[in-house]
C-alpha positions in Angstrom: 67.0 45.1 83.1 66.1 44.9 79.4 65.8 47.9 77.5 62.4 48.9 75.7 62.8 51.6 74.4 65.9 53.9 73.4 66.2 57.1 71.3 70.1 57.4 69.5 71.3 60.5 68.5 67.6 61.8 67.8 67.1 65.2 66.1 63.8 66.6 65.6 62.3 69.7 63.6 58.7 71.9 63.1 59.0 73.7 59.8 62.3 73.5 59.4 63.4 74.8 62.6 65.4 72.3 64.9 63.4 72.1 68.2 65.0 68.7 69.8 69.2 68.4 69.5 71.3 64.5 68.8 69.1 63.4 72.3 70.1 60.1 73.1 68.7 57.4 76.3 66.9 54.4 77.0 64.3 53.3 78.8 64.6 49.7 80.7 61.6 47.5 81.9 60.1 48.4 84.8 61.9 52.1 84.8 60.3 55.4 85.4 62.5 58.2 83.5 61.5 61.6 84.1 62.3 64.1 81.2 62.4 67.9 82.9 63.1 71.6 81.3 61.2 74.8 80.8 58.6 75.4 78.3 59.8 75.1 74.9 62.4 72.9 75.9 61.5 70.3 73.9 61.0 67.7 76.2 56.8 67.0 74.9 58.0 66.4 71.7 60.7 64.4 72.3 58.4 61.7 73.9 55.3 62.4 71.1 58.0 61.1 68.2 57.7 58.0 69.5 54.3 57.5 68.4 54.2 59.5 65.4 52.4 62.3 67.2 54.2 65.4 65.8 52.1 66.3 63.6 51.6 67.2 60.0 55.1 70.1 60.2 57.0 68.0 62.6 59.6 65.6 61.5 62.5 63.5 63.0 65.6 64.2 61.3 68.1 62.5 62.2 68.6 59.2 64.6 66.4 56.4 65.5 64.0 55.6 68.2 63.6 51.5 68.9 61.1 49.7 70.4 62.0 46.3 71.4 64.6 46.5 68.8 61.9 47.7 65.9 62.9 51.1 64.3 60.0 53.4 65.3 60.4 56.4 62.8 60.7 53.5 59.6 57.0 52.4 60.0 54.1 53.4 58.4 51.0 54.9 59.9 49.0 51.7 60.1 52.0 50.0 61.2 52.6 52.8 63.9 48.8 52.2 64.9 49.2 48.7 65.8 51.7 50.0 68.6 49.8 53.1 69.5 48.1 52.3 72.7 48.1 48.6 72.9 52.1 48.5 73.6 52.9 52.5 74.0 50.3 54.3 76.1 49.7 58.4 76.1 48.6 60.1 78.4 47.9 64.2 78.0 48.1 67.0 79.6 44.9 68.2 79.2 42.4 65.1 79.6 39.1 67.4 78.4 41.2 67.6 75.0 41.9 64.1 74.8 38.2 62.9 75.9 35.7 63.2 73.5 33.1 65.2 74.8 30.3 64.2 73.3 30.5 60.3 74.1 30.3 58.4 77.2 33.2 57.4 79.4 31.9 53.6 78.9 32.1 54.0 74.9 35.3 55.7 74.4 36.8 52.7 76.8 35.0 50.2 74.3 36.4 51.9 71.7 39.8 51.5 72.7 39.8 47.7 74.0 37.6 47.0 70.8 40.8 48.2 68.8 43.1 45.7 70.0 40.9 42.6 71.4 37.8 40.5 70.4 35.4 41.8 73.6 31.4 42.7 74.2 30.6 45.8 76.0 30.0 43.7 78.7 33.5 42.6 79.0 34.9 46.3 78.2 33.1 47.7 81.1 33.9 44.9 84.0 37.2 44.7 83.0 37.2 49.3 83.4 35.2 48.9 86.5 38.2 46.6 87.7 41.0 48.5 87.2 38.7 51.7 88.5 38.7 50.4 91.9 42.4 49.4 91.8 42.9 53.2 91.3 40.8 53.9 94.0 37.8 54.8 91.3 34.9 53.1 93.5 31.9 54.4 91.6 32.6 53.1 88.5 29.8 52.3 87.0 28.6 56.3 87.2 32.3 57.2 85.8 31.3 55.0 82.6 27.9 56.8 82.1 29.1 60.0 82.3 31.0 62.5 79.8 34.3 64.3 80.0 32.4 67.3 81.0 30.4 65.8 84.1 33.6 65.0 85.7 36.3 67.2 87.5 40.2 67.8 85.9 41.1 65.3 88.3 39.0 63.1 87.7 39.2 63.2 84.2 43.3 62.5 84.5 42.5 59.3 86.7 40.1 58.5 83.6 43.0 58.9 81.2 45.3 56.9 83.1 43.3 54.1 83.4 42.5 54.5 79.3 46.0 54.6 79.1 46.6 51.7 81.0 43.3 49.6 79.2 45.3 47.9 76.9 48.2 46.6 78.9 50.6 48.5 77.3 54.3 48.4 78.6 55.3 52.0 78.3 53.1 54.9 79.5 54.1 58.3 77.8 53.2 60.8 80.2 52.9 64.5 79.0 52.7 67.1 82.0 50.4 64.9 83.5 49.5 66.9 86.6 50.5 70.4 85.6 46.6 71.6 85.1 45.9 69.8 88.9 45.7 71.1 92.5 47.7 69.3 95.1 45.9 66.7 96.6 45.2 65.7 93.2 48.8 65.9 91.9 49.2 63.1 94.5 46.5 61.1 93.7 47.9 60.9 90.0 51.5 60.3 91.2 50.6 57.8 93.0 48.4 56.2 90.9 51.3 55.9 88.2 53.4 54.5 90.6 50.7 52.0 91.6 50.5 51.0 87.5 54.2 50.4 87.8 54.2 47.9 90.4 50.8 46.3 89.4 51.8 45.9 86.1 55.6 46.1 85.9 54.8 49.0 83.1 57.4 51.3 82.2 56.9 55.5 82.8 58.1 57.9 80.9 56.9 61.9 82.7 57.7 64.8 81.4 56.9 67.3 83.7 58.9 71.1 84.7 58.0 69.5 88.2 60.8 68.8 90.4 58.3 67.4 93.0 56.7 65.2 90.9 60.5 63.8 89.6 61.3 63.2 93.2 58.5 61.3 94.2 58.6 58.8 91.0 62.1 58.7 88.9 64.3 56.4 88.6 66.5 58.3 86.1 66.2 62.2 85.0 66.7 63.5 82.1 67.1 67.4 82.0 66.7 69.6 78.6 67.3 72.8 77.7 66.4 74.9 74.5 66.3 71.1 73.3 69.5 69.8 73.9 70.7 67.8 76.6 72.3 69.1 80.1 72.2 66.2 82.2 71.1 62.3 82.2 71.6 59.9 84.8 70.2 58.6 88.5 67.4 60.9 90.3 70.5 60.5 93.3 72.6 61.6 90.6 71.3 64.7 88.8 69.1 65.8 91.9 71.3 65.4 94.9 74.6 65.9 93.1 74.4 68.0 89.7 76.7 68.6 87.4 75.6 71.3 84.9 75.5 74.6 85.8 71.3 74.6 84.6 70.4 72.1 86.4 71.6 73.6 90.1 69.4 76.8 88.6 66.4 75.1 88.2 67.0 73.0 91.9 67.7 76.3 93.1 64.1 77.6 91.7 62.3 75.3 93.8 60.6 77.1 96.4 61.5 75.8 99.6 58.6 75.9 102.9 59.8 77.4 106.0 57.6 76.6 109.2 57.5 79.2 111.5 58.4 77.5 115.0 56.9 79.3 118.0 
């Protein structure tokens, strides 16, 4: 498989303080990589350099991160913005942060396709509605007219996905995408990621501290600590067969169900 995307020897600092360590992988078409550690690990901010989204004190210092070949940390803001969304897609943690409350559902999407493509509302909202009901979204036309803060967490993820995925883009970033979610609705989200995959052929990167969530979607995993490296390789690999001493600690924290058989 082709490689998108691939981060060499990337090292990455907020006021001076190292907070990603020489990180190195790729990301091939079609692949879902999930990036795992503890909080603080680095493992948000290692994704958010690809699209310039560190912020004002954060700074890549070393390495490179290509997409399709093109040096990512060499562009310019405007450059970075034609690549923003329509080829890399985001999607946050917290959806009510990334929503704008204040607009519609319907406008924001406008918004978004209007950035990239020559299209009337018209066309922005059957071409949402759409890909709605591929998610499983059926009442799309209410989702549109509504704000952020009409609709549930959950439903507010499933929104960002599908603003996400708007565009077409060929990499979803995905930050913690289902740690603010109950169950049922982790699930929903999984599998609606997994669905974008295989509609779409797009390419996943999730960070997530879940080892659920990595199970049910990897390909490859990518385990950091304190922001360096500890493992990188299959989900068979680094989940079934470990080799860092971390990595069996943070298997070994998942809580395992035992059912009581009468």
């Amino acid at each position: 498989m082709a490689e998108l995307l691939q981060y060499h020897d990337v090292a990455i600092c907020y006021d001076d303080a190292q907070i990603v360590k020489n990180i190195s992988f790729s990301l091939c078409s079609g692949e879902i990589l999930g990036i795992v550690g503890e909080s603080g690990s680095g493992k948000s901010t290692l994704v958010k350099a690809a699209l310039g989204l560190l912020g004002k004190s954060g700074v890549v210092t070393r390495g490179d991160i290509f997409f399709h070949g093109k040096n990512l940390t060499d562009l310019s803001s405007s450059q970075l913005r034609q690549i923003r969304g329509a080829k890399i897609g985001m999607i946050f943690q917290d959806p009510g942060a990334a929503l704008c409350p204040v607009r519609t559902i319907g406008a924001q999407i406008y918004e978004e396709r209007r950035a990239h493509h020559r299209i009337s509302r018209k066309e922005s909202d059957a071409y949402a509605i759409d890909l709605f009901q591929k998610i499983g979204l059926s009442d799309g036309e209410r989702i549109l007219s509504s704000y952020s803060f009409e609709l549930s967490g959950g439903m507010n993820q499933r929104v960002g996905i599908a603003l996400a995925m708007l565009p077409g883009p060929e990499i979803l970033l995905a930050d913690e995408p289902t740690s603010a979610l109950d169950v049922s609705v982790q699930m929903q989200v999984v599998e609606e990621m997994l669905l974008m995959r295989k509609l779409y052929g797009t390419s996943i990167i999730i960070v997530t501290h879940d080892i659920g969530v990595v199970r049910a979607m990897a390909d490859n995993v990518l385990i950091l600590k304190d922001g360096e490296m500890v493992e990188y390789g299959s989900k068979e690999q680094v989940l079934n067969r470990p080799q860092a001493a971390y990595t069996r600690e943070l298997l070994g924290a998942v809580p395992v169900l035992k059912r009581n058989i009468a």
